[in-house]
C-alpha positions in Angstrom: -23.1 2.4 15.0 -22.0 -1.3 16.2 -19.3 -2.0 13.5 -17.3 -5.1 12.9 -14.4 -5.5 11.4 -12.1 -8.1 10.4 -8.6 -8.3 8.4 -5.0 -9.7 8.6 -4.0 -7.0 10.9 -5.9 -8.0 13.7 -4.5 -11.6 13.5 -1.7 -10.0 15.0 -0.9 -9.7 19.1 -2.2 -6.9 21.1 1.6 -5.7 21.3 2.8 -6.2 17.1 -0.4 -4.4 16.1 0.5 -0.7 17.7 4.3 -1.1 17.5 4.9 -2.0 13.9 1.4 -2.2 11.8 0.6 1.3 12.3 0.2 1.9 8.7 -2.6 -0.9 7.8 -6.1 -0.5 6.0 -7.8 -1.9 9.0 -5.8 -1.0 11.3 -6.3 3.0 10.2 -10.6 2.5 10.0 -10.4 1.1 13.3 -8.3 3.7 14.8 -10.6 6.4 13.0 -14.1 4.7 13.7 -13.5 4.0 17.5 -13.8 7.4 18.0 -18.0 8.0 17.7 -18.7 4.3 17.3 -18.9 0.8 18.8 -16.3 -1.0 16.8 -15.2 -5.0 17.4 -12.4 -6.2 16.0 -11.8 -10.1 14.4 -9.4 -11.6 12.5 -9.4 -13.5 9.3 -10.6 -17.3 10.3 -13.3 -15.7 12.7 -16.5 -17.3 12.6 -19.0 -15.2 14.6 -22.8 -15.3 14.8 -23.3 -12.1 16.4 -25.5 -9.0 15.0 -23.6 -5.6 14.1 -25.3 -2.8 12.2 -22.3 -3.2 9.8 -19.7 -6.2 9.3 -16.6 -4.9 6.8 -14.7 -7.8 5.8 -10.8 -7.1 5.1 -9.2 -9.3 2.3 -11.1 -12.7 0.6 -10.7 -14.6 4.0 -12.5 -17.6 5.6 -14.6 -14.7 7.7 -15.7 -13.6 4.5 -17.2 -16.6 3.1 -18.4 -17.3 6.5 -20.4 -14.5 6.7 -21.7 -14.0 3.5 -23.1 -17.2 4.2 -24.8 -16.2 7.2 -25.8 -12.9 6.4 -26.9 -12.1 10.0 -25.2 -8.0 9.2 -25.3 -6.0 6.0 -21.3 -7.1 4.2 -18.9 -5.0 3.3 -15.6 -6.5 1.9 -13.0 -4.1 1.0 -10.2 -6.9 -1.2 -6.8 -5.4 -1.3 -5.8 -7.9 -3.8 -2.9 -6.5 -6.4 -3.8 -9.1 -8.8 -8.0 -8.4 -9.4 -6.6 -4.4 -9.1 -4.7 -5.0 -11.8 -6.5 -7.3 -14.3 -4.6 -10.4 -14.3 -7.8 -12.2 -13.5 -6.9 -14.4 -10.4 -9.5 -17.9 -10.3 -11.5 -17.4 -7.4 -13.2 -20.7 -5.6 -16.7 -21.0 -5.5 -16.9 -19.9 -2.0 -15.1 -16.6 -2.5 -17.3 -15.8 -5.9 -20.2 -16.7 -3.7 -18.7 -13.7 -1.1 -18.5 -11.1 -3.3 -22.0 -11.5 -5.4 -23.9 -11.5 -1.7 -22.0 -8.4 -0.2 -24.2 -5.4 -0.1 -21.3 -3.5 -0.7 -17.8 -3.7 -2.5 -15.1 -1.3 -1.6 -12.7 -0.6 -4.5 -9.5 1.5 -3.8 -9.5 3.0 -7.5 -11.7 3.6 -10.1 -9.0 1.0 -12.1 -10.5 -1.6 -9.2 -13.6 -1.0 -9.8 -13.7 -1.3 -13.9 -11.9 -5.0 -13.3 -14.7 -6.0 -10.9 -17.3 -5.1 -13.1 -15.7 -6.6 -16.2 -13.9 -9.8 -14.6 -16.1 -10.8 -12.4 -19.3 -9.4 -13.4 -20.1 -7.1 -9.9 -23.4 -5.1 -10.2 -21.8 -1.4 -10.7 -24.4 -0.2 -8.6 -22.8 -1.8 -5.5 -19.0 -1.0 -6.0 -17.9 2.5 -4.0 -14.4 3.5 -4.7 -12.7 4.6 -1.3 -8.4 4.9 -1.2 -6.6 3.9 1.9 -5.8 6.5 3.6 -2.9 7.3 6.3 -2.6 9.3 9.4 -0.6 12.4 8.4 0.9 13.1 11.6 3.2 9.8 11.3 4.9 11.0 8.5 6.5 14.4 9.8 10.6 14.8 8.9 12.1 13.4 12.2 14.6 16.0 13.4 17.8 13.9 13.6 18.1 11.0 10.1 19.3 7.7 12.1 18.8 5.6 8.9 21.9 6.1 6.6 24.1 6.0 9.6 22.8 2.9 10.5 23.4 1.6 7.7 27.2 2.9 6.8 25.9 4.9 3.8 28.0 8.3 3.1 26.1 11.5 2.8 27.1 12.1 -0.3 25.8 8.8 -1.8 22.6 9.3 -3.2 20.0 6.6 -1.6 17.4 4.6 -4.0 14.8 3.1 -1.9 12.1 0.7 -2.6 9.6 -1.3 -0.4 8.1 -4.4 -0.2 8.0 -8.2 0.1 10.5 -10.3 -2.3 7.4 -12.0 -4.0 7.9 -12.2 -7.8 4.9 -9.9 -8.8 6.8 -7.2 -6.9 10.1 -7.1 -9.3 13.2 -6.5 -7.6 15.3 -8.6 -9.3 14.1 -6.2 -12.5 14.9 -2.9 -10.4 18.2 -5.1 -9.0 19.3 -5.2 -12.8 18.6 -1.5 -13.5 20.6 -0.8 -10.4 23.6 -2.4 -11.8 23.6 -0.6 -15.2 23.0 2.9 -13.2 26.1 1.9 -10.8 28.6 1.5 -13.7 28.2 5.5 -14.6 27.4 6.7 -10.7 29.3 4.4 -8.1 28.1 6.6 -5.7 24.7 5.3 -5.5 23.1 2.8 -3.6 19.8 0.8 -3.5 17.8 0.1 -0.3 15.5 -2.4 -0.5 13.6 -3.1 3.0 11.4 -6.4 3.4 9.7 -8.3 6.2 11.9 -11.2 5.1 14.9 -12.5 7.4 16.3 -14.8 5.4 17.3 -12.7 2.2 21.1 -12.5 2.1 21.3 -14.6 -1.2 19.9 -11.5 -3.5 22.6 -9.2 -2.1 24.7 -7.2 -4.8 27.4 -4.9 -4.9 26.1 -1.5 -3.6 22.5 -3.3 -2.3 21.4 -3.2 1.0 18.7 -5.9 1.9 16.9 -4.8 5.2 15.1 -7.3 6.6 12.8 -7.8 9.7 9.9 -5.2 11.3 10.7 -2.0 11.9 8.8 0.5 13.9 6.4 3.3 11.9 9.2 5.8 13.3 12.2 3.8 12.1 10.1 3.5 8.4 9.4 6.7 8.1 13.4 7.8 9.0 14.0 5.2 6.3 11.7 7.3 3.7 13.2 10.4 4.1 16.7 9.6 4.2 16.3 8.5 0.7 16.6 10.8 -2.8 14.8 8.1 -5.0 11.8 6.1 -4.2 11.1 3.3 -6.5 7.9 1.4 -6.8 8.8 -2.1 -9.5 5.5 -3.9 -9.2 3.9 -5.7 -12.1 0.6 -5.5 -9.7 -0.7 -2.9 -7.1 -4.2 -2.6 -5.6 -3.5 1.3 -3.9 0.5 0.4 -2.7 0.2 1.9 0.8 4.6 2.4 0.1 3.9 4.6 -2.5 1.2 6.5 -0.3 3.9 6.8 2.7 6.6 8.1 0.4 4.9 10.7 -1.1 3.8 12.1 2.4 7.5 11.7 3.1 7.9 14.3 0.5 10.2 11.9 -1.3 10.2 12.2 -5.8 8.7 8.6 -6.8 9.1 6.5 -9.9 6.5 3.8 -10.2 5.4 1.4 -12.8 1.4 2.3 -14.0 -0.5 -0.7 -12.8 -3.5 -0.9 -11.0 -4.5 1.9 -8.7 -1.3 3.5 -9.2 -2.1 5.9 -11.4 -4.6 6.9 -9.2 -1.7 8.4 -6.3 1.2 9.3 -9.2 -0.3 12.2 -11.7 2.8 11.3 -14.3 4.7 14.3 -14.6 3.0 15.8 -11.6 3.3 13.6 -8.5 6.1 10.8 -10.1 6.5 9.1 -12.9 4.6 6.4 -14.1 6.8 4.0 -16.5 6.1 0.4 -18.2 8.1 -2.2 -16.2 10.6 -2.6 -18.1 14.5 -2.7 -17.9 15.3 0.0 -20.3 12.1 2.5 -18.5 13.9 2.0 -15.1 17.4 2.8 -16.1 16.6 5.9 -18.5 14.1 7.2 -15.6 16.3 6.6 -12.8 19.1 7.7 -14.6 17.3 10.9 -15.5 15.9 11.8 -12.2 19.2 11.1 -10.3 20.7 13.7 -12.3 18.2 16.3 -11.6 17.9 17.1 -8.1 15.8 20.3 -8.9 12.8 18.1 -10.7 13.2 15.4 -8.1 12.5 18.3 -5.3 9.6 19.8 -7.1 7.9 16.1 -7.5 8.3 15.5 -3.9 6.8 18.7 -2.9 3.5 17.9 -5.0 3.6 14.4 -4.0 3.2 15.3 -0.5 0.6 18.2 -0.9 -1.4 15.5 -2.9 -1.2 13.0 -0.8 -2.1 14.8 2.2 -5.3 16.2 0.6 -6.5 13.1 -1.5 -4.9 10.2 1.1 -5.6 10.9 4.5 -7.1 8.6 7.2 -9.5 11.8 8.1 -11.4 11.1 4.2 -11.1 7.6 4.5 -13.5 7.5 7.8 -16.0 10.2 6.3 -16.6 8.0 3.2 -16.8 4.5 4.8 -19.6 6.0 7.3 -21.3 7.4 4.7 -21.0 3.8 3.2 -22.3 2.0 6.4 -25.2 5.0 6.7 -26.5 3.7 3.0 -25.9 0.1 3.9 -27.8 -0.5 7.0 
């Protein structure tokens, strides 16, 4: 097939893509579909009039709107948006609404997606396919020699929360900060990791927080993963949070709050623990799962078993050309 694709990761140089992005949607479909197929690669403001057999937007971008316009290719568009995932109803403009009634296809990442599609924004059922992300397994094996709480000055015998993610508001550190700060006062020997793209971060910084800022290498991320005992997902909105994907392949026990296609990777009880984001639900959970290194190893060992089965790049491929084959 003569596939295009086009998402935020490609607006990236040559160089940034391969070192530190290794982990993106696109990124991962490109990587997979290269292999048998002819596959082109634009970014997000692309405006192309070329013909593909397939053209799979990433993300409600300006391509997007371009090319539903168009329509020279059968559309796919694939959203990745936290907030639609997770039914707070984002306004979209005309143009975007316009998008997503003309694709021939709509990738959801969870059957949670898809439901908010069809009842939000009135999608035809018929033309939403639920597809995860998925992640290349072989980035995620236990690196022989932990670099991470060294670098850091953390003591072995602290135990390590870690959580993910940008410092936007809908991601709730400041909550998780606060629930840190209770769970300090009965175990001082516990820190919280909390690694961002951010630079300029140092103002959030508390006693026993460590604010890592900057890119770091798929290598150095995954060090970072398994040199924790906690991870921590605080989000009041999640499409399929790729973090929680990569931790539970790091074999790591998660705690996540149940919002949009979370409950799709955590099986509560099972794989994690899903909780309602609130202050009191982190604290006792935390709290509970500190003290109980026995649970916390059995979670992570089902976490990474189900991961690997249900949330590899592998899958992801298979599905999306059966997609394409159906949409040509």
């Amino acid at each position: 097939m003569n596939i295009a694709l086009s998402g935020g990761y490609f607006n990236y140089p040559l160089e940034e893509q391969l070192r530190y992005f290794q982990s993106m949607p696109e990124y991962l479909l490109y990587d997979g579909l290269k292999v048998n197929n002819q596959v082109h690669v634009y970014g997000t403001e692309s405006y192309l009039f070329n013909r593909f057999d397939i053209y799979h937007c990433h993300h409600l971008s300006r391509t997007l709107q371009f090319q539903a316009v168009i329509k020279r290719n059968p559309l796919i568009v694939t959203l990745h948006n936290p907030f639609i995932a997770s039914g707070f109803k984002p306004k979209l403009n005309f143009r975007l609404r316009y998008a997503l009634r003309h694709a021939d296809k709509v990738v959801a990442l969870s059957e949670t997606e898809r439901q908010h599609l069809i009842s939000d924004y009135n999608l035809d059922s018929e033309k939403i396919v639920v597809i995860p992300n998925g992640l290349k397994l072989e980035l995620y094996t236990k690196p022989t020699v932990l670099l991470s709480r060294k670098k850091l000055g953390i003591p072995k015998d602290y135990k390590m929360i870690l959580t993910v993610g940008q410092l936007l508001p809908y991601k709730n550190i400041n909550m998780l900060i606060e629930a840190f700060k209770k769970i300090r006062l009965r175990e001082s020997k516990t820190v919280l990791v909390i690694k961002t793209h951010t630079q300029n971060i140092t103002d959030t910084c508390e006693e026993g927080v460590y604010i890592v800022g900057g890119k770091m290498t798929q290598q150095e991320l995954t060090d970072l993963y398994y040199s924790c005992d906690l991870y921590i997902q605080p989000s009041l909105a999640e499409a399929l949070c790729t973090c929680i994907t990569e931790a539970m392949l790091c074999n790591r026990a998660l705690i996540a709050t149940n919002v949009g296609g979370t409950s799709t990777q955590i099986i509560n009880n099972q794989t994690g623990l899903l909780i309602q984001p609130t202050l009191q639900d982190f604290e006792d959970t935390i709290n509970s799962l500190l003290s109980n290194p026995s649970l916390r190893n059995t979670l992570g060992d089902n976490a990474k078993e189900y991961a690997s089965k249900m949330f590899n790049q592998n899958q992801m491929i298979q599905e999306h050309i059966k997609l394409y084959g159906t949409s040509i």
